[in-house]
C-alpha positions as CSV (number, residue, x, y, z in Angstrom):
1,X,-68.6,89.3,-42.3
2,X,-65.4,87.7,-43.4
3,X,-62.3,87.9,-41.6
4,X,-58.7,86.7,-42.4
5,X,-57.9,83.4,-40.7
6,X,-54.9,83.8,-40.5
7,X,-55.1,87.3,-38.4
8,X,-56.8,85.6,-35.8
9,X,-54.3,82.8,-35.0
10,X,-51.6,85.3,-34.9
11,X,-53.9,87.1,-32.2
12,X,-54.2,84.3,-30.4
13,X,-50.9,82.8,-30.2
14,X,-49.5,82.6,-26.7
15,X,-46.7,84.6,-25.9
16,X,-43.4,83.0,-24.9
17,X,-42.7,81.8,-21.7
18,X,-39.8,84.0,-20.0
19,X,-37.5,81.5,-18.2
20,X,-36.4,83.0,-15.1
21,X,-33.2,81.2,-13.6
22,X,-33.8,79.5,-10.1
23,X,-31.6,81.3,-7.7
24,X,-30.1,78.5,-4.9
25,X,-28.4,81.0,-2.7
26,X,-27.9,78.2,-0.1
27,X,-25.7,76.1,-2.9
28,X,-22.8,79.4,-2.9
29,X,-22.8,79.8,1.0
30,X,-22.0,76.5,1.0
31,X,-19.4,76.7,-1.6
32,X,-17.9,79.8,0.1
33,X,-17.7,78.3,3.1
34,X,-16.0,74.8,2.1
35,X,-13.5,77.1,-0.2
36,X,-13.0,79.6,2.7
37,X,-12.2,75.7,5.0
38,X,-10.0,74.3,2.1
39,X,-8.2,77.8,1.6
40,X,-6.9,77.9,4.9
41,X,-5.9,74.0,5.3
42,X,-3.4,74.5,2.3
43,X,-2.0,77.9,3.5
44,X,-1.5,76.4,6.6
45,X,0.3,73.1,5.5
46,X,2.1,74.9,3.1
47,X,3.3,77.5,5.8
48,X,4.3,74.7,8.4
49,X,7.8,73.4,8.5
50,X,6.9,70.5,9.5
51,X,5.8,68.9,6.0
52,X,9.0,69.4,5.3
53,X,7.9,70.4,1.7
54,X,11.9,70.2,0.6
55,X,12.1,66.5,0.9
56,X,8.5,65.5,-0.5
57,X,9.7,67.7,-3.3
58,X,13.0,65.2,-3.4
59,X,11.7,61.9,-2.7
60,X,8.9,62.3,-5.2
61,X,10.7,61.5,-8.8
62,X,12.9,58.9,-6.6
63,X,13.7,55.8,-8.3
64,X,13.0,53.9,-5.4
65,X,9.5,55.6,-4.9
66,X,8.8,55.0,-8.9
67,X,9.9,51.1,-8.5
68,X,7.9,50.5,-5.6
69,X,5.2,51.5,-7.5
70,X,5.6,48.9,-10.0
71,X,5.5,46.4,-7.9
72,X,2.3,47.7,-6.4
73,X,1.1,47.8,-9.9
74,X,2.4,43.9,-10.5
75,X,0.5,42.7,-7.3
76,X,-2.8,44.5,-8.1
77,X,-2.5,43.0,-11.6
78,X,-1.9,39.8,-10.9
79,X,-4.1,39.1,-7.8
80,X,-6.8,40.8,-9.6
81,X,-6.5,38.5,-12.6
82,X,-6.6,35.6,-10.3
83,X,-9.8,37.2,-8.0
84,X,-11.6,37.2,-11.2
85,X,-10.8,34.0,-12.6
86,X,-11.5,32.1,-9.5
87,X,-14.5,34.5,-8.5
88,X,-16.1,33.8,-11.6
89,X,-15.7,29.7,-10.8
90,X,-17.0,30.1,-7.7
91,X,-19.8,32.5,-8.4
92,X,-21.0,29.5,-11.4
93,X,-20.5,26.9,-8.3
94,X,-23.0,28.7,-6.4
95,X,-25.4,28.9,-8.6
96,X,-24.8,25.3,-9.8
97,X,-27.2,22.7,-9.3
98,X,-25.2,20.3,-8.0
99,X,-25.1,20.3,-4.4
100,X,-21.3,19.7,-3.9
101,X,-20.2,22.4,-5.7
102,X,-22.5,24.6,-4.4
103,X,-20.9,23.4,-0.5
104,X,-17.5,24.1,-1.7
105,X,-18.3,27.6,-2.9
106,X,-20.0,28.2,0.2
107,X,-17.0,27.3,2.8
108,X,-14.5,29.0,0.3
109,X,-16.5,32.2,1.1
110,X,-17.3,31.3,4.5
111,X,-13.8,31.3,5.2
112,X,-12.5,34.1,3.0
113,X,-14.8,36.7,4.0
114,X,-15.2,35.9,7.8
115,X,-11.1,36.3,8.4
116,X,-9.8,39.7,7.9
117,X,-7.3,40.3,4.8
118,X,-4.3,41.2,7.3
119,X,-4.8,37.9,9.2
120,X,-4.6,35.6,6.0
121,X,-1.2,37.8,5.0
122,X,0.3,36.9,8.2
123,X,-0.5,33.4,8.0
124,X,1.0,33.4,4.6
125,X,4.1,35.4,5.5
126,X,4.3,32.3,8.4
127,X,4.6,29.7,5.7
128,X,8.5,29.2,6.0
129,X,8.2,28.3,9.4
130,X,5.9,25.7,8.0
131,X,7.5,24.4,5.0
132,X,11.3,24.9,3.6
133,X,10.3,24.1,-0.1
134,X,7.5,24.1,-2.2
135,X,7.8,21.6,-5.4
136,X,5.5,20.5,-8.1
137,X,6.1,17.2,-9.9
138,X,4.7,13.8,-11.0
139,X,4.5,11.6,-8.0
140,X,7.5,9.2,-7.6
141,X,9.1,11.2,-10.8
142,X,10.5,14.4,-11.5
143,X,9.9,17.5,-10.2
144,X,8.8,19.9,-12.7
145,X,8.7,22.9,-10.2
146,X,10.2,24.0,-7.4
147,X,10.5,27.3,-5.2
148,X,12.0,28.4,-2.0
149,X,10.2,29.8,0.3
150,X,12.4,31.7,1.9
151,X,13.3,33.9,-0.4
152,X,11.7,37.4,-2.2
153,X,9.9,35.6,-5.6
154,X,8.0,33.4,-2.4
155,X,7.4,36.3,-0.6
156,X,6.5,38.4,-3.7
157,X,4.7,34.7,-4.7
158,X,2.7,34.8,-1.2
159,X,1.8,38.2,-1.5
160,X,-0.5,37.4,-4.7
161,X,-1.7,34.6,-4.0
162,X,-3.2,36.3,-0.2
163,X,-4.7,39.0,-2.0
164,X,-5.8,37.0,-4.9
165,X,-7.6,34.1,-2.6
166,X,-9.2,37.0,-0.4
167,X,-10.5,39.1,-3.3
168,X,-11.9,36.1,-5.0
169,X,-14.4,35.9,-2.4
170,X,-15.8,39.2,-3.4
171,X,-15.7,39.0,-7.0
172,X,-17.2,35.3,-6.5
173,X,-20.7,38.0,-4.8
174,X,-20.3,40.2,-7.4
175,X,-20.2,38.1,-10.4
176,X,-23.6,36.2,-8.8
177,X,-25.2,39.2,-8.9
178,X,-24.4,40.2,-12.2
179,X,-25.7,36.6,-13.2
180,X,-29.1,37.0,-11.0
181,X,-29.7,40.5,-13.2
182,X,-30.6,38.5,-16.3
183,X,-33.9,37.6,-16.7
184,X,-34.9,34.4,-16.1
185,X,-36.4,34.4,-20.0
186,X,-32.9,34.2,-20.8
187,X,-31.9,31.1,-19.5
188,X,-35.2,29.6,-20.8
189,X,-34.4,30.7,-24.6
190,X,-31.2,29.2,-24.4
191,X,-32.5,25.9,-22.9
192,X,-35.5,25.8,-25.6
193,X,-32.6,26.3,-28.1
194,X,-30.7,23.0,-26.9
195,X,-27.9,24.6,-24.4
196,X,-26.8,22.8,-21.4
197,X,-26.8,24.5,-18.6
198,X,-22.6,25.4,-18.9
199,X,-23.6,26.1,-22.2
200,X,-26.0,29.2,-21.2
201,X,-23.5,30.7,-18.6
202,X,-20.6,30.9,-21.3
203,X,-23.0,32.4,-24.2
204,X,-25.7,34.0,-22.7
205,X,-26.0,35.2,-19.2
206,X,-21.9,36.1,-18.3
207,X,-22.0,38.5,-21.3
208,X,-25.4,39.9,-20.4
209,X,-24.4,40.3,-17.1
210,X,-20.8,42.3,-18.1
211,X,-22.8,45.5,-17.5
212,X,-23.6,44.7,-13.8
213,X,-20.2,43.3,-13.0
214,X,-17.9,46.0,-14.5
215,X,-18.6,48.8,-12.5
216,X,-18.1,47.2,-9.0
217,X,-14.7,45.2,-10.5
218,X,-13.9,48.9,-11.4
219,X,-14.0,49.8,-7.7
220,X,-12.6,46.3,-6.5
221,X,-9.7,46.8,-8.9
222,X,-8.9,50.3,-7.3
223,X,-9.6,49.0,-3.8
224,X,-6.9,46.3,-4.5
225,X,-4.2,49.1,-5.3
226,X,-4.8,50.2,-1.9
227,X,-5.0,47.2,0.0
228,X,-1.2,46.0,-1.3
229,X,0.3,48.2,1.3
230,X,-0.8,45.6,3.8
231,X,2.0,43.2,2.2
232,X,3.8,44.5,4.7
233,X,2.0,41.7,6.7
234,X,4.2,38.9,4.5
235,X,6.6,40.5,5.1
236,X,7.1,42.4,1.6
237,X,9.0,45.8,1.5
238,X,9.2,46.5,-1.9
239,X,5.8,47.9,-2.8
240,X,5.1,51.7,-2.9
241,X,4.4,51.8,0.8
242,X,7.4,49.4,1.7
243,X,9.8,51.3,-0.3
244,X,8.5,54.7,1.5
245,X,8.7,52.9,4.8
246,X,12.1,51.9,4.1
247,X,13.2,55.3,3.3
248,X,11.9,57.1,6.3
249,X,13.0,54.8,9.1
250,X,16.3,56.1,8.2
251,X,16.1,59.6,7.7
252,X,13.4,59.7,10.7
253,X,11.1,61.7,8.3
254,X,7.5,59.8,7.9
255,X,5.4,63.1,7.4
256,X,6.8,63.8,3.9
257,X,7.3,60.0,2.7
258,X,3.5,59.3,3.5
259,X,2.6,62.4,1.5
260,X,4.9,61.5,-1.5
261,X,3.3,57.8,-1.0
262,X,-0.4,58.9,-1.3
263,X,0.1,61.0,-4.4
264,X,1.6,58.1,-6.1
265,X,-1.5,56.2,-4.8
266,X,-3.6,59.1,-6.1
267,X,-2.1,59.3,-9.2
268,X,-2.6,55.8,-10.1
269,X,-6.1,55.8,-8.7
270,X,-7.2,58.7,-10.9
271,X,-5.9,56.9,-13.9
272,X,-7.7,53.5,-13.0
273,X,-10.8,56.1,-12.7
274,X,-10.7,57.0,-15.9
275,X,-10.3,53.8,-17.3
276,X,-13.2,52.2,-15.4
277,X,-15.8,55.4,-17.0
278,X,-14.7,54.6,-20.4
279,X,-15.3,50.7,-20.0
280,X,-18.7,51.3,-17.8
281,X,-19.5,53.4,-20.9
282,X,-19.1,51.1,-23.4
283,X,-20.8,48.0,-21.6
284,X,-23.7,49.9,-20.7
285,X,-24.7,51.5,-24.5
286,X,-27.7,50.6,-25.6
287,X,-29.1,50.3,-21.9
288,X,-29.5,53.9,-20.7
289,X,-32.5,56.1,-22.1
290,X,-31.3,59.7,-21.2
291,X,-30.1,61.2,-24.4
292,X,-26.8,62.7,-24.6
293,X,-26.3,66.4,-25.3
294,X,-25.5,65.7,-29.2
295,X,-28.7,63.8,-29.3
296,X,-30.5,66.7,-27.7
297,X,-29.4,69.3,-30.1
298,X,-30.1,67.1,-33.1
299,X,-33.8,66.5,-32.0
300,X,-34.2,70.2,-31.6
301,X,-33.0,71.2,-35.2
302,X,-35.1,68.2,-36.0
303,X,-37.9,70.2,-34.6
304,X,-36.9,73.6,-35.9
305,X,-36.3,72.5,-39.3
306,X,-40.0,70.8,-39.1
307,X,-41.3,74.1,-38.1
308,X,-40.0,75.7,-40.6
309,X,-41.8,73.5,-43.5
């Protein structure tokens, strides 16, 4: 008895699958609750007189609040520029296969990280007492530079350099371990190709390892926007936090100040966030294997179009 192939494939076909949502009741309790917690923290500082909501409102467009945080921006910038430089020299002294190098690197570190940040500011701010000038010249010839340390461009001077020297400890770690993430096939390529072993750092392991280093530098960077407020250590009031400082030992009112201070902070912060995922995104392409939602919808008209034939 014949029958109609095709009839019995359609018999058989499965029927679809009806997807039923995973209900996490536990996951809106939780988000009631910390709503319900946040909901009453801002009624309450926004019904308490003492915020003094008036003068945050005041202070936060002032011009001295706005050009301390230029300065905070100056001093992440530039100690950060010197962290990396240096922490990239000192991170290829580690891993350098001469021995004296490798010594120096260590004690740099040694030192760096084993004091605390404030310490080394102090002792930097204490620098006057130890010297009147500073000059650079040829010896028994002309000075080509010279710079009193008493006044604000040392202070300002002092305050990079201490942040810069500290952080380079850290990037010097970081960029290390970007290096160690490259395989070890790597190195050996460039070395069958006839690269000395400066040669294969500079062309072929630092950019390799520029995925692994950006994302910490990303946080080191924002940490360093933060950690300026410690100039205060130098002594340097004319950061963000000095300025605020400044303002409120003479009106006696620190509460709002501080709150005008860390929404600058956060402000810059979130920008410097944004920054960092766009620059993470673009060093890690071509690494990741998840597929990206455009990618997912393009394989599934793929499909249905193949279906259709």
């Amino acid at each position: 008895m014949a029958t109609d192939p095709g009839a019995t494939r359609d018999d058989h076909e499965p029927e679809p699958i009806e997807a039923v949502p995973l209900r996490r009741p536990g996951r809106w309790l939780a988000a009631v609750l910390v709503l319900v917690l946040v909901g009453l923290f801002v009624y309450g500082a926004a019904t308490n007189p003492a915020y003094r909501w008036d003068v945050y409102w005041q202070y936060l467009r002032d011009t001295r609040i706005a050009s301390g945080a230029v300065v905070t921006l100056e001093l992440t910038v530039l100690a950060m520029v010197i962290a990396v430089a240096l922490g990239t020299t000192l991170a290829v002294m580690r891993l350098s296969p001469n021995p004296v190098l490798r010594a120096t690197a260590w004690v740099y570190l040694w030192i760096f990280r084993g004091t605390p940040v404030y310490v080394q500011l102090v002792f930097w701010g204490l620098v006057p007492s130890l010297y009147q000038h500073v000059a650079l010249g040829v010896p028994f010839g002309p000075r080509l530079f010279e710079l009193d340390v008493q006044s604000l461009q040392a202070a300002f001077a002092f305050a990079v350099i201490g942040l810069g020297l500290n952080e380079a400890a850290y990037m010097a770690e970081i960029v290390r371990a970007g290096i160690n993430s490259v395989g070890e096939g790597q190195r050996e390529a460039s070395t069958a190709l006839g690269m000395s072993w400066s040669q294969t750092m500079r062309r072929t392991v630092l950019p390799q390892a520029m995925r692994v280093i950006i994302p910490p530098t990303g946080n080191e960077l924002i940490s360093m926007l933060k950690t300026t407020a410690l100039v205060t250590a130098i002594p340097l009031s004319t950061d963000l936090f000095g300025r605020a400082r400044d303002i409120y030992g003479v009106n006696f009112l620190p509460i709002p100040l501080l709150l005008v201070t860390a929404t600058w902070y956060l402000a810059i912060t979130s920008v410097l966030m944004v920054g960092q995922y766009y620059l993470e995104k673009y060093y890690s392409r071509g690494i990741s294997r998840q597929l990206t939602a455009k990618q997912l919808q393009e394989l599934a008209d793929a499909q249905g179009e193949a279906r259709a034939k």
